[in-house]
C-alpha positions as CSV (number, residue, x, y, z in Angstrom):
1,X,36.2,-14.7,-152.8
2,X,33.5,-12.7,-151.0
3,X,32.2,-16.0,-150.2
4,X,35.2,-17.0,-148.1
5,X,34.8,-13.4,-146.4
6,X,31.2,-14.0,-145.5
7,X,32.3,-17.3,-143.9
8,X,35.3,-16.1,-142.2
9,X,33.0,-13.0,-141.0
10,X,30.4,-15.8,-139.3
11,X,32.1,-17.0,-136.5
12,X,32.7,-13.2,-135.6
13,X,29.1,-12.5,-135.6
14,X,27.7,-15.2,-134.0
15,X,30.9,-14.4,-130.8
16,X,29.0,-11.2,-130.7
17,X,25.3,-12.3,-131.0
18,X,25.9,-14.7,-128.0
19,X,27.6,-11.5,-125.9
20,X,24.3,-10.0,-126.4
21,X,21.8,-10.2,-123.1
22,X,21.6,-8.9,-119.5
23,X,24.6,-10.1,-117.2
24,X,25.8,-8.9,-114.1
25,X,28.0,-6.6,-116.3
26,X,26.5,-3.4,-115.2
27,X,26.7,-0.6,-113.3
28,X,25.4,-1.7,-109.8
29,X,27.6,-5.1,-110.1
30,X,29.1,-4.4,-106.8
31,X,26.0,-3.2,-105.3
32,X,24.1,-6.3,-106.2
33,X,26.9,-9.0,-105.0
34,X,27.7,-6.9,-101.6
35,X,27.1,-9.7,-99.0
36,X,25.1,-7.7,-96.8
37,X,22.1,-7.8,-99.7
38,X,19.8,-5.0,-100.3
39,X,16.5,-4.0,-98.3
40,X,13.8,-2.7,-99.2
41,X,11.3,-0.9,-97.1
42,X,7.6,-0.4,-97.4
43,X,7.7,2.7,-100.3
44,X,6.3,6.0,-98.9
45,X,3.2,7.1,-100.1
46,X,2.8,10.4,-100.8
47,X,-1.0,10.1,-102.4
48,X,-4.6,9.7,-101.0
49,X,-4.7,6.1,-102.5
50,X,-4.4,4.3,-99.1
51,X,-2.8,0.9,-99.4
52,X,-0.9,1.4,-102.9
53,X,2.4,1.6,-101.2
54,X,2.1,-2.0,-100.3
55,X,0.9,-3.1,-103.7
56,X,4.3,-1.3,-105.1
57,X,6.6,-2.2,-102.4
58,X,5.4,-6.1,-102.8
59,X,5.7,-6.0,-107.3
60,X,9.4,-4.9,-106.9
61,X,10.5,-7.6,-104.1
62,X,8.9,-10.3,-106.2
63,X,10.9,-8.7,-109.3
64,X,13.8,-8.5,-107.5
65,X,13.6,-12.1,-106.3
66,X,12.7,-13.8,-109.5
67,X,15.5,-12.6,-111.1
68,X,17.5,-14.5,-108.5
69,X,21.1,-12.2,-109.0
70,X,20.3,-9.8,-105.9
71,X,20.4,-11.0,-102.5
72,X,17.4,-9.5,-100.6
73,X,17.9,-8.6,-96.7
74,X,17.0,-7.2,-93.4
75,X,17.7,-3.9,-92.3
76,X,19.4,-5.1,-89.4
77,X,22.2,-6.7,-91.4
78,X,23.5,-3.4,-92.2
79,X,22.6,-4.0,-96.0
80,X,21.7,-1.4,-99.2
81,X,18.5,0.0,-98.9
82,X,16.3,0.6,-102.1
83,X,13.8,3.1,-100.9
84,X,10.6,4.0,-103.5
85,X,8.0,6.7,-102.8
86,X,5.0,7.2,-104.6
87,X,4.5,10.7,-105.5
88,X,1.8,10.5,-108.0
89,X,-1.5,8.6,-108.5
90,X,-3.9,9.9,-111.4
91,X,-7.5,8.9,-112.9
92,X,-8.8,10.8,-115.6
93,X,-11.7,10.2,-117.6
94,X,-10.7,8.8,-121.4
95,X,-13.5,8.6,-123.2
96,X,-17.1,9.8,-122.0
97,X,-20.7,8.3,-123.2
98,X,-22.8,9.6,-125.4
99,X,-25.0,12.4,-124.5
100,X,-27.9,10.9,-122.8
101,X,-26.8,7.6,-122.5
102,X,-29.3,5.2,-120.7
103,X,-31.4,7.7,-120.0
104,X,-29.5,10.1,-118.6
105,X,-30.1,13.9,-119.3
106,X,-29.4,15.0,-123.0
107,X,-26.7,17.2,-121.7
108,X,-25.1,14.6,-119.4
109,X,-21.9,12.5,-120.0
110,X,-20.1,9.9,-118.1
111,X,-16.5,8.4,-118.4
112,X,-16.4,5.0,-119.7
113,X,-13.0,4.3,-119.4
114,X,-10.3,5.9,-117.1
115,X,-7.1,6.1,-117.3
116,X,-4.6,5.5,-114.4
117,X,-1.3,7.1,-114.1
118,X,1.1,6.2,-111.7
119,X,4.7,8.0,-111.0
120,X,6.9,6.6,-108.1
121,X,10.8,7.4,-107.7
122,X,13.4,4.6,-106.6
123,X,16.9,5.7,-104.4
124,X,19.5,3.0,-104.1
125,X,21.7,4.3,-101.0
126,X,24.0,3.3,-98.1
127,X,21.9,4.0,-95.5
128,X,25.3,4.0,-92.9
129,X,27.0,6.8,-95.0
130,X,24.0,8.5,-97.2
131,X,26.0,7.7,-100.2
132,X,23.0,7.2,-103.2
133,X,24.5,4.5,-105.8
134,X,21.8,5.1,-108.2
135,X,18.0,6.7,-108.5
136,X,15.0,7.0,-110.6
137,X,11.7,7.9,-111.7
138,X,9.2,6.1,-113.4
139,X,5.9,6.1,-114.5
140,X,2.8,3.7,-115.5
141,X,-0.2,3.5,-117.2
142,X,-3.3,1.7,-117.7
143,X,-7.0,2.4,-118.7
144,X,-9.6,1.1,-117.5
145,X,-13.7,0.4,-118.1
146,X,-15.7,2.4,-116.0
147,X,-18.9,1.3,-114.7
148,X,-21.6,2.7,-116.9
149,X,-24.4,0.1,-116.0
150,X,-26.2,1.5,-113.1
151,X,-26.7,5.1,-114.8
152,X,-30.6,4.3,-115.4
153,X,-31.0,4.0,-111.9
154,X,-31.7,6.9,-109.6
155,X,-29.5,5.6,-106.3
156,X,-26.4,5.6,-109.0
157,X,-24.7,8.6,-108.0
158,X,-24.0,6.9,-104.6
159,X,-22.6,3.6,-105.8
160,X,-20.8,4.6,-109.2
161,X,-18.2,6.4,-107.2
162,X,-17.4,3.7,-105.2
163,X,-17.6,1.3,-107.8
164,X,-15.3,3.0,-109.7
165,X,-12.5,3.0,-107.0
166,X,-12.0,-0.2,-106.7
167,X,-12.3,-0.5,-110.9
168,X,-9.1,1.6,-110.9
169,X,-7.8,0.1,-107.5
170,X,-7.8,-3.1,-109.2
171,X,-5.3,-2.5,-112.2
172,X,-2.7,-1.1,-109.4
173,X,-1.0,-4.3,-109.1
174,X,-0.4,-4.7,-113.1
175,X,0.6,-1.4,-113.2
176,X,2.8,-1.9,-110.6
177,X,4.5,-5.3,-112.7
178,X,4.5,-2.6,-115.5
179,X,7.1,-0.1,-113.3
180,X,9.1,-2.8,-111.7
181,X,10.1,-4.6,-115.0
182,X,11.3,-0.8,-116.3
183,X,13.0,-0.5,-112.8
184,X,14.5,-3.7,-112.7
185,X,16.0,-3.3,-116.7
186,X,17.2,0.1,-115.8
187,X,18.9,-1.0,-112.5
188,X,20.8,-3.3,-114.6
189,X,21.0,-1.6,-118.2
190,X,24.8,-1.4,-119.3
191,X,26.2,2.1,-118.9
């Protein structure tokens, strides 16, 4: 008897299980098939990091388009725009060395491995009437090695800076794949 339940309850379950998964059943459905597409423009950047904007900007429209369900567009066809602004780019020091590490002074500690924050917020509006069909924040992070190898070295103080830049600079773009997949599932999440 409660075998014939079980069996008569499968079919049910596996209707459901197969109902599962992202379709455009969600709440920017119309948004996403209006003709005129979305655009989006270079995100504003709102931090010293010069040239992050572009990294950002560039991660969402390759999101966007591999996903294939949202026509992308000009401005001058009139279309959506999806506006992003970075507000927020931080590096702070993880974990420090030990004291006097490679011959530094007994006293002195340097970070050897950062970690990266990055906050950005996303506005999907009619530009034509200002009407905002949805908006968010979000928010990565990474760490990072820091460069610890020159420390012995007297001239370090004027490379380690620089060299740590473009350590952190580096990991912007997977950051950047790290916010856009969160943007793209909550653009798309069912209500």
């Amino acid at each position: 008897m409660l075998r014939r339940f079980l069996i008569s309850l499968l079919p049910a379950f596996f209707l459901a299980l197969t109902q599962c998964g992202y379709t455009l059943s969600h709440r920017l459905r119309a948004e996403f098939r209006d003709p005129r597409g979305i655009f989006v423009p270079v995100f504003d950047n709102m931090t010293d990091e010069v040239g992050a904007e572009i990294v950002f900007t560039n991660a969402l429209i390759r999101e966007i388009t591999s996903r294939r369900k949202i026509l992308l567009s000009t401005r001058e066809k009139g279309a959506l725009e999806l506006h992003g602004v970075i507000t927020d780019i931080r590096v702070e020091p993880t974990t420090l060395t030990d004291a006097g590490f490679k011959g530094l002074q007994g006293y002195q500690r340097i970070p050897s491995e950062l970690g990266v924050r990055v906050n950005l917020a996303l506005v999907l509006r009619d530009p034509k009437s200002g009407k905002i069909y949805w908006s968010h924040d979000f928010s990565g992070y990474r760490r990072v090695n820091a460069p610890t190898d020159r420390t012995y070295d007297y001239q370090s103080p004027s490379s380690v800076g620089v060299a740590t830049q473009s350590i952190y600079e580096s990991e912007y773009p997977e950051i950047a794949r790290q916010i856009v997949r969160d943007v793209y599932d909550e653009m798309v999440e069912v209500f």
